[in-house]
C-alpha positions in Angstrom: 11.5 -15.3 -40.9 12.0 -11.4 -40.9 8.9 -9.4 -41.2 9.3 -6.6 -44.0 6.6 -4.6 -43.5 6.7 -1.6 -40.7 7.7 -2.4 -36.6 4.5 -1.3 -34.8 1.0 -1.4 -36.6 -1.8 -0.5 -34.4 -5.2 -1.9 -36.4 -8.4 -0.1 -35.5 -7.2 -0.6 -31.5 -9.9 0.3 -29.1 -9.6 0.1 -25.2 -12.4 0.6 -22.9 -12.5 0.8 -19.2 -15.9 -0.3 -18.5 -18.5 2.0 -19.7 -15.5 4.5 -20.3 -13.8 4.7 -24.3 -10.0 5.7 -23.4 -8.7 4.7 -27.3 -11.2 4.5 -29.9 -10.6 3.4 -34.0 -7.2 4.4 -33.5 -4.4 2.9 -36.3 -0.8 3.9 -36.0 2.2 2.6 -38.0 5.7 2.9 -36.9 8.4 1.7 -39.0 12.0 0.5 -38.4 14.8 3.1 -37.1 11.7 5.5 -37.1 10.9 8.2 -34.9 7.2 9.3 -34.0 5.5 11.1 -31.3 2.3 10.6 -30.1 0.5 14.2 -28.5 -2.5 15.2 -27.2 -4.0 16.8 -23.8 -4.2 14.7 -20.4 -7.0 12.4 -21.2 -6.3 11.8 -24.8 -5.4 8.5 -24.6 -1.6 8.9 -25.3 -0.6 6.7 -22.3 -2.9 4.0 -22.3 -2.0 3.3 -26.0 1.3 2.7 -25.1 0.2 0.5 -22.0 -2.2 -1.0 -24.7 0.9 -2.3 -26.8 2.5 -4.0 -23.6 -0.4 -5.1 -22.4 0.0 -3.2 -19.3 -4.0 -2.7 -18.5 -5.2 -5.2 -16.1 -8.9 -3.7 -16.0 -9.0 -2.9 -19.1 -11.3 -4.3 -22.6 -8.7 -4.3 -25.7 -10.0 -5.0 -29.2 -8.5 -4.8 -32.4 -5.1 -5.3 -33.8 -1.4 -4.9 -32.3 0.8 -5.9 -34.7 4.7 -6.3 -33.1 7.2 -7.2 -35.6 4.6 -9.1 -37.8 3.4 -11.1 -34.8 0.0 -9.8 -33.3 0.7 -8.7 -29.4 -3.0 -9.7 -28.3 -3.3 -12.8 -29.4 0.0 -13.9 -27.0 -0.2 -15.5 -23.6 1.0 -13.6 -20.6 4.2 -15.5 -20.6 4.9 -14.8 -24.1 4.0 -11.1 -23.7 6.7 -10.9 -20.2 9.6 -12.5 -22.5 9.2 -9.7 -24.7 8.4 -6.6 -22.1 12.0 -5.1 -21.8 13.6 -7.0 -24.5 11.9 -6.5 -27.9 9.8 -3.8 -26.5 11.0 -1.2 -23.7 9.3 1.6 -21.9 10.9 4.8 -20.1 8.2 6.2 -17.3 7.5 10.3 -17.0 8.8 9.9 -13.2 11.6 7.4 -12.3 11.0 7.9 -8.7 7.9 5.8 -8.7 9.1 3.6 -11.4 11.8 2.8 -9.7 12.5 0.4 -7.0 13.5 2.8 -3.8 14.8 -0.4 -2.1 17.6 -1.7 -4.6 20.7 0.0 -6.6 20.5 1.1 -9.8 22.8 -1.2 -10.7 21.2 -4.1 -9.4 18.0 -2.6 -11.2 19.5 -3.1 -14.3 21.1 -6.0 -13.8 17.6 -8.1 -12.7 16.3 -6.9 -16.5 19.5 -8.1 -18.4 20.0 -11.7 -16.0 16.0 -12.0 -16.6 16.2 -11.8 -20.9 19.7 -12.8 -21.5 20.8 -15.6 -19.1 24.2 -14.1 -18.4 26.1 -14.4 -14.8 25.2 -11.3 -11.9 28.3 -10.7 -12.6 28.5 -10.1 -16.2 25.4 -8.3 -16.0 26.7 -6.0 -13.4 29.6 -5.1 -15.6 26.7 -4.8 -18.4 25.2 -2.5 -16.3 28.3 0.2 -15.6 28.6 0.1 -19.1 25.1 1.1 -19.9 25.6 4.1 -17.6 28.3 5.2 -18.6 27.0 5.2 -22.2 23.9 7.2 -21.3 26.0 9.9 -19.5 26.4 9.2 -15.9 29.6 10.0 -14.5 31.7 7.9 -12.0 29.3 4.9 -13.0 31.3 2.7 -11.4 30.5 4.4 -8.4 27.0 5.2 -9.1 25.8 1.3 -9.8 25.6 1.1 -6.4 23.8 4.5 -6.0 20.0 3.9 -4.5 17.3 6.1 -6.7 17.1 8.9 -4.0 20.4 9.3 -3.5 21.1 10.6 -7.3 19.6 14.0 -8.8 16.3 13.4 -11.3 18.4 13.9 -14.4 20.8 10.8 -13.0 17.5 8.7 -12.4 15.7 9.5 -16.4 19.1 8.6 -17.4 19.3 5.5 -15.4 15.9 4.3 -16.6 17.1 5.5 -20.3 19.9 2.8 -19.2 17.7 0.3 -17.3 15.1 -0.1 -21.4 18.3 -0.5 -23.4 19.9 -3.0 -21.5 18.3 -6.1 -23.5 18.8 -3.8 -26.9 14.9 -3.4 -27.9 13.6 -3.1 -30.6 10.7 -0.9 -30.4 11.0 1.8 -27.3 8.2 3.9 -25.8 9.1 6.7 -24.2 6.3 8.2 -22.0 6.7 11.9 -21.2 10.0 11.3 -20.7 11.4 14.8 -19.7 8.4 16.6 -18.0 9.6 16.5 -14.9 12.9 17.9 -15.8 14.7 21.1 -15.4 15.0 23.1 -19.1 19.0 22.4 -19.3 18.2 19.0 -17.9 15.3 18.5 -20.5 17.8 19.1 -23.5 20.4 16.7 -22.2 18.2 14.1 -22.2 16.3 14.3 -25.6 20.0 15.2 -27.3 20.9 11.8 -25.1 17.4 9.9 -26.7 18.2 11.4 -30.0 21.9 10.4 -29.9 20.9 7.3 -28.6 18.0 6.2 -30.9 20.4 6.8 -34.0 23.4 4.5 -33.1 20.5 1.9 -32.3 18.8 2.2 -35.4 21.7 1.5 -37.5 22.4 -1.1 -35.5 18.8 -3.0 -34.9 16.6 -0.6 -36.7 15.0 0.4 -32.9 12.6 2.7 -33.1 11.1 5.3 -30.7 7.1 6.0 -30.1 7.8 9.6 -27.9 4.3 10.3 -25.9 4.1 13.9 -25.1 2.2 17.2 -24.8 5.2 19.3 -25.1 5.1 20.4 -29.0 9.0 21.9 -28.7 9.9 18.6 -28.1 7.9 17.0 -30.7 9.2 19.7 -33.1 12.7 19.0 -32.6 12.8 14.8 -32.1 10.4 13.2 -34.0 10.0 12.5 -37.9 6.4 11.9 -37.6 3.8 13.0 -35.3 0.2 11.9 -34.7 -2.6 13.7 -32.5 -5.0 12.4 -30.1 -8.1 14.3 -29.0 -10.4 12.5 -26.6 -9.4 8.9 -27.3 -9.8 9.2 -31.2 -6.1 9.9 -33.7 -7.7 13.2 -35.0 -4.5 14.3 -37.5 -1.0 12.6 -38.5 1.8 13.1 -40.7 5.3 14.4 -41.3 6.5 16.9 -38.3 7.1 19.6 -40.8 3.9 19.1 -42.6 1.9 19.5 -40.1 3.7 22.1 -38.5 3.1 24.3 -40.9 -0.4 23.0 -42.0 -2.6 21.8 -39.4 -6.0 20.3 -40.4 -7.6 19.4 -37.8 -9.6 22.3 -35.6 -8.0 20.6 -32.6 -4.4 20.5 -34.1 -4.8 24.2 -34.7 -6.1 25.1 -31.1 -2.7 23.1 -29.9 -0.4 24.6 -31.7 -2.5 28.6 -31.1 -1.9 27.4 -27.8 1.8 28.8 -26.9 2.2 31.8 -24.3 1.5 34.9 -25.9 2.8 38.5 -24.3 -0.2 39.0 -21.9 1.3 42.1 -19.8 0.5 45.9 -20.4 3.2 48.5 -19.2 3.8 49.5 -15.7 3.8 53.6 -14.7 7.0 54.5 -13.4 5.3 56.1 -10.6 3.6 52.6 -9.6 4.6 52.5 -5.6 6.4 49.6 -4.6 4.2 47.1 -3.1 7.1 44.2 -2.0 10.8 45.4 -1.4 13.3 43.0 -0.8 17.2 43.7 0.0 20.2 41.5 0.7 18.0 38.3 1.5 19.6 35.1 2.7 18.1 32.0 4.0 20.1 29.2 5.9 19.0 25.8 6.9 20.6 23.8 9.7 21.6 20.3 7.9 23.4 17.5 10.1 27.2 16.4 9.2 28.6 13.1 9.8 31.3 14.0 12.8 34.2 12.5 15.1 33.0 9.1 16.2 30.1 8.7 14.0 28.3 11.9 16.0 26.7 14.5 14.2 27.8 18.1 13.8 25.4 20.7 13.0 26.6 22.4 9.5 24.8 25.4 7.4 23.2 25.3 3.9 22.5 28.6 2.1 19.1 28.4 0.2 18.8 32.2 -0.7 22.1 33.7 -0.9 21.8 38.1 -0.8 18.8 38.3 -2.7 17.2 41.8 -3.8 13.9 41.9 -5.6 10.5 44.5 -5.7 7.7 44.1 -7.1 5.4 47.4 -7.9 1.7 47.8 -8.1 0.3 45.9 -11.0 3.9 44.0 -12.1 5.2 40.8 -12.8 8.3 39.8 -11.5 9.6 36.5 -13.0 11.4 34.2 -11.1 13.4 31.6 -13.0 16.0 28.9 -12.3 16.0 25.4 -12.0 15.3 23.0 -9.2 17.0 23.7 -6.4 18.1 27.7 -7.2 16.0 28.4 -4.4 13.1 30.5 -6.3 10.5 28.6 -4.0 12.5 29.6 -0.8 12.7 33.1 -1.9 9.0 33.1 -2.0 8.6 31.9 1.4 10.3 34.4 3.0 8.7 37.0 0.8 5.4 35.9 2.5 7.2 36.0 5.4 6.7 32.4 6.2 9.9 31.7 6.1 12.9 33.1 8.5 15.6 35.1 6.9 18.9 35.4 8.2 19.9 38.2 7.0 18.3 41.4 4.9 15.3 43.2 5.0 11.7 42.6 4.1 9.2 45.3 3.2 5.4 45.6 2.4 4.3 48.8 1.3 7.7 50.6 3.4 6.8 48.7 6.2 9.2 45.8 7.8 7.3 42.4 7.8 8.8 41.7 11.1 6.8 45.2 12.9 2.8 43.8 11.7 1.5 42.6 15.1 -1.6 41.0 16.2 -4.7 42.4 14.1 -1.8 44.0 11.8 -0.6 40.5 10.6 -4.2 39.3 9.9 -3.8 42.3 7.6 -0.6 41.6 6.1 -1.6 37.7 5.4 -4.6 38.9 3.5 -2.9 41.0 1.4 -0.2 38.5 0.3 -1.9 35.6 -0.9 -0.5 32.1 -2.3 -1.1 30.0 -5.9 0.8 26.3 -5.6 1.8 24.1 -8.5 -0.7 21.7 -8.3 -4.5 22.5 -6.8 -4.7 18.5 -6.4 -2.4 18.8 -3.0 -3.0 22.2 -2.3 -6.6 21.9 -2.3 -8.4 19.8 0.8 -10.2 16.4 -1.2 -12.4 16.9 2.1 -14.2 19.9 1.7 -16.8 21.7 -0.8 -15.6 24.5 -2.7 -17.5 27.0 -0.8 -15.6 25.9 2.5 -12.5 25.9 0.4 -12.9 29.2 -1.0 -14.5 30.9 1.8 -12.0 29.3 4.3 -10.1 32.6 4.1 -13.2 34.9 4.6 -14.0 33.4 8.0 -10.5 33.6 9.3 -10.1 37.1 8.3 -13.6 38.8 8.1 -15.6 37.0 10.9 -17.9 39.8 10.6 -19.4 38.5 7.4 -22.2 36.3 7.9 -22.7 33.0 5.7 -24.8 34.9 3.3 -22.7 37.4 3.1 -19.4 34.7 2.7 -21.6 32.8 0.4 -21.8 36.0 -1.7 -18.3 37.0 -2.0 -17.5 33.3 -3.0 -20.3 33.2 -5.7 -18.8 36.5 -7.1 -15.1 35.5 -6.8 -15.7 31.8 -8.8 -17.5 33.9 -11.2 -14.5 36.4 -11.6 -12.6 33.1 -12.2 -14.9 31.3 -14.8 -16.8 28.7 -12.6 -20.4 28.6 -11.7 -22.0 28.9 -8.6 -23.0 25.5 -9.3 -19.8 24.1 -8.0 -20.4 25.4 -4.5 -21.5 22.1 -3.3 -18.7 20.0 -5.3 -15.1 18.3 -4.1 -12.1 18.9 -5.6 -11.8 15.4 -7.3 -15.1 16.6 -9.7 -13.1 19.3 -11.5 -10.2 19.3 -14.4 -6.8 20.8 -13.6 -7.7 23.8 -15.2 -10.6 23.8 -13.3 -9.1 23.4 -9.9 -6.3 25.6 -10.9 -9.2 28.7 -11.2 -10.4 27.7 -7.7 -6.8 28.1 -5.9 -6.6 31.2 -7.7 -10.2 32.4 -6.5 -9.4 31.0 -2.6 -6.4 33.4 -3.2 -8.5 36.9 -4.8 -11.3 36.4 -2.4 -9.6 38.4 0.4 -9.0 41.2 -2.3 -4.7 41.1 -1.6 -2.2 43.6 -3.5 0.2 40.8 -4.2 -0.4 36.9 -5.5 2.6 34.8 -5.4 2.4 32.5 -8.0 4.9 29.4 -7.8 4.5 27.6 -10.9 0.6 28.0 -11.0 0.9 26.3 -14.8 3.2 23.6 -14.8 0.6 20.8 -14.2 -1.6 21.9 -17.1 -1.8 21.1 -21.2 -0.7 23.6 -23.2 -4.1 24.6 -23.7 -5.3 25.3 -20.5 -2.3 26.9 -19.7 -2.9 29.5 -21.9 -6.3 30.0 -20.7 -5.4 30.1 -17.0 -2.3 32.7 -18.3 -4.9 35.8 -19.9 -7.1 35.0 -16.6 -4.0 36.5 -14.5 -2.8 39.0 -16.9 -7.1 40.1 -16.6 -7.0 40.0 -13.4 -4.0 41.8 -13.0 -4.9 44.5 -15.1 -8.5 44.6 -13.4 -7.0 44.6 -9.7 -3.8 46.5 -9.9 -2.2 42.9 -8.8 1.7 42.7 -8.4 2.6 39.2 -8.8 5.6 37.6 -8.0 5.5 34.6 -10.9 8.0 31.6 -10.4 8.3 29.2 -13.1 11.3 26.9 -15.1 9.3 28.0 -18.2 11.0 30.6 -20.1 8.2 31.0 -22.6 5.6 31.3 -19.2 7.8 34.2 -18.2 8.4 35.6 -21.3 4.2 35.9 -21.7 3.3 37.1 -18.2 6.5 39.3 -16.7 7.7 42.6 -16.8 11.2 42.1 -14.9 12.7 38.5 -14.8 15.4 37.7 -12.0 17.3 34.2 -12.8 18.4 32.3 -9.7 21.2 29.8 -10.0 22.4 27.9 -6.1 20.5 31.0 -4.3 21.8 33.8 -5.7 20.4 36.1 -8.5 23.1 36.3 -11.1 21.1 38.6 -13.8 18.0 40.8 -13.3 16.4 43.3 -15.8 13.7 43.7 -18.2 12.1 40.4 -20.1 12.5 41.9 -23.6 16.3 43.0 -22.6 17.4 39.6 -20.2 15.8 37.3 -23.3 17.5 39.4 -26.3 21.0 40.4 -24.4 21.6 38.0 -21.5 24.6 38.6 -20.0 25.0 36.0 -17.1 26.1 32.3 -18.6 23.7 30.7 -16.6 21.3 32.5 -18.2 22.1 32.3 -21.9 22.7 28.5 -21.2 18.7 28.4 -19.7 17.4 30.4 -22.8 19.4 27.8 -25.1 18.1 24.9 -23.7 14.6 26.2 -23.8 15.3 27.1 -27.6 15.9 23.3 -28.3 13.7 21.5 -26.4 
């Protein structure tokens, strides 16, 4: 008998981990052919209501009501509740490289979920399963079926799991961050793929898409209704548009305050040049299959003639997509990575010709911020050994007191107490640990920060906090920074000049305001449109 009222009802759900509330009171409806998005901060609870509805938390307490279809999920056994994960109910992971098997095809992937719920030959679900990708985009799929996940790029593998949850035609499909880890022009393809995707279903089955994420672009242009999370508890939900423009909720209105705002002042023409790079390539050695099954050393060109400064207190943006070769760059800008070919100045001054005491110099005046403080930052050490590592190394005639000092007063420049002196890494939020990177970086007082995509791994939030503490800094210190990011907005908010790298070459260079408003190269207007849709 077919249920009338909505697809999903969540009824006063609350999950606890122990002691710990992840999802409290919270009630959610989805109806059929609907799209909604759930959003909040890391630690809101986004993902574990999803889990929740799959019953996908081992250690976890779950009380209340999960309502699938009419049928309450909870109150199913565990072999009632695997008939229906990847059939009725289907789930596409934020990173296909762990949610895939690295030891199978794709194809054979797919084909395990569709002989498992449908009871059809290996064969037929092979031929099932070229079909699927080839419907969500993949080209040569007949070729690709038989394609391990490392061997195809991470567009090919979200599109392959996109394949992998519609293969037994659910009904209800949860789709958890499902392009965060994407390139911009990447990112589009795949919600115009979801969005494409979702609507033939819907008129077909009425399937219906819960889309967890804390990227409000995306909310803005895929989902019909939207619902916010703050600390475990559904603070605000409605109609995209409504909300939009009308936030209630203090948190709401924090979220959405929260986008990159121009944080740079103007540079004097007469600022000296601090970094001057000309005509810089970078090969790497890569082995070919040769004659006989040998192998024949080949070339591949990272960094193809680039040419880039950076003056005393500006930003230069680096943007481009995975792969461009913006990371490289900024190695051998550091000079800890060998060109072959160009030149390489700091302050006029070849990096090559600093010797001995002269390179101690040259390191501590061109520091490093990483992506993501978790790796870059050892889990073995305080954050006074962390922070003060630097200090030692280069100013060995500081005693501890004196180190000590200089770290108290650096964390304090950066927002954390002296209090954390004595913690690990593993006791502080991202935003947290992202401040600390940047303070193990300021403490040796350097004229240029190279900052490779110091925000990516934050909410939108924090981002914005940890942005206007490097525009402050930057203003206070005279800093030139050398900024790589995939985020146009990020770049829009924090540089003066932007270069855009596509296969390691810098195809447009100029002014924010001008490369934003007038972009010439078609790489470039086709990164600014795909950041203006997703």
């Amino acid at each position: 008998m077919k249920h009338d009222g909505p697809l999903l009802e969540l009824d006063h759900l609350r999950v606890t981990f122990g002691d710990t509330v992840a999802v409290d009171d919270v009630s959610l409806t989805i109806g059929r052919g609907e799209r909604v998005a759930l959003v909040g901060e890391s630690g809101s609870g986004k993902s574990v209501t999803a889990l929740s509805i799959l019953r996908l938390l081992n250690d976890a307490q779950t009380r209340g009501v999960v309502r699938f279809d009419g049928e309450d999920l909870l109150a199913k056994s565990e072999r009632e509740m695997r008939g229906m994960r990847g059939s009725a109910i289907a789930m596409i992971f934020q990173e296909p490289m762990t949610a895939l098997n690295p030891l199978y095809t794709i194809g054979d992937q797919i084909a395990e979920t569709i002989v498992l719920h449908d009871g059809v030959s290996a064969n037929e679900a092979r031929k099932r399963a070229v079909a699927l990708l080839d419907r969500t985009g993949i080209t040569e799929p007949g070729k690709r079926v038989n394609s391990y996940p490392h061997q195809l790029s991470g567009g090919q593998r979200q599109r392959a799991m996109i394949a992998m949850a519609l293969a037994c035609r659910p009904r209800l499909l949860l789709a958890d961050e499902p392009t965060t880890a994407l390139d911009v022009t990447i990112r589009a393809q795949i919600v115009e793929l979801l969005l494409e995707l979702q609507r033939e279903e819907a008129e077909k089955r009425g399937m219906a898409v819960l889309l967890i994420t804390h990227d409000l672009n995306l909310v803005r242009h895929f989902a019909q209704r939207v619902a916010v999370m703050e600390k475990g508890v559904l603070v605000e939900s409605g109609p995209v548009d409504t909300l939009f423009a009308s936030p209630q909720h203090p948190y709401t209105q924090r979220l959405l305050q929260s986008r990159p705002e121009r944080a740079v002042v103007p540079v004097l023409p007469i600022a000296p040049v601090l970094l001057d790079a000309r005509d810089v390539s970078v090969d790497f050695r890569t082995k070919l299959p040769g004659m006989a099954g040998w192998f024949q050393s080949g070339r591949f060109r990272a960094v193809d003639d680039a040419t880039v400064s950076v003056r005393q207190g500006e930003t230069l943006g680096i943007v481009g997509e995975s792969g461009s070769g913006k990371s490289t760059l900024a190695m051998a800008l550091l000079g800890l990575q060998r060109t072959s070919h160009g030149a390489i100045e700091f302050q006029g001054r070849a990096l090559g010709s600093y010797r001995g005491r002269e390179q101690t110099t040259l390191r501590s005046n061109m520091q490093v911020v990483f992506q993501d403080p978790f790796s870059s930052l050892s889990p073995r050490q305080t954050i006074e050994r962390i922070v003060g590592e630097g200090l030692a190394l280069h100013r060995p005639q500081l005693n501890a007191d004196a180190r000590r000092d200089k770290v108290i007063n650096v964390l304090r420049e950066v927002g954390i107490d002296r209090t954390a002196l004595y913690r690990y890494p593993h006791e502080f939020s991202g935003g947290q640990r992202q401040r600390i990177a940047i303070a193990r970086a300021l403490v040796l007082e350097p004229r240029i920060l190279i900052l490779d995509e110091p925000t990516s791994a934050l909410d939108v939030s924090i981002q914005q906090q940890v942005l206007k503490l490097l525009a402050g800094l930057q203003r206070k210190y005279n800093l030139g920074f050398v900024f790589i990011s995939h985020d146009l907005a990020v770049i829009g908010a924090m540089a003066h000049r932007v270069a855009v790298m596509q296969n390691g070459a810098i195809v447009e260079t100029g002014e924010v305001e001008q490369i934003f408003a007038q972009p010439t190269h078609p790489y470039t207007r086709k990164l600014l449109k795909a950041a203006l849709t997703t």
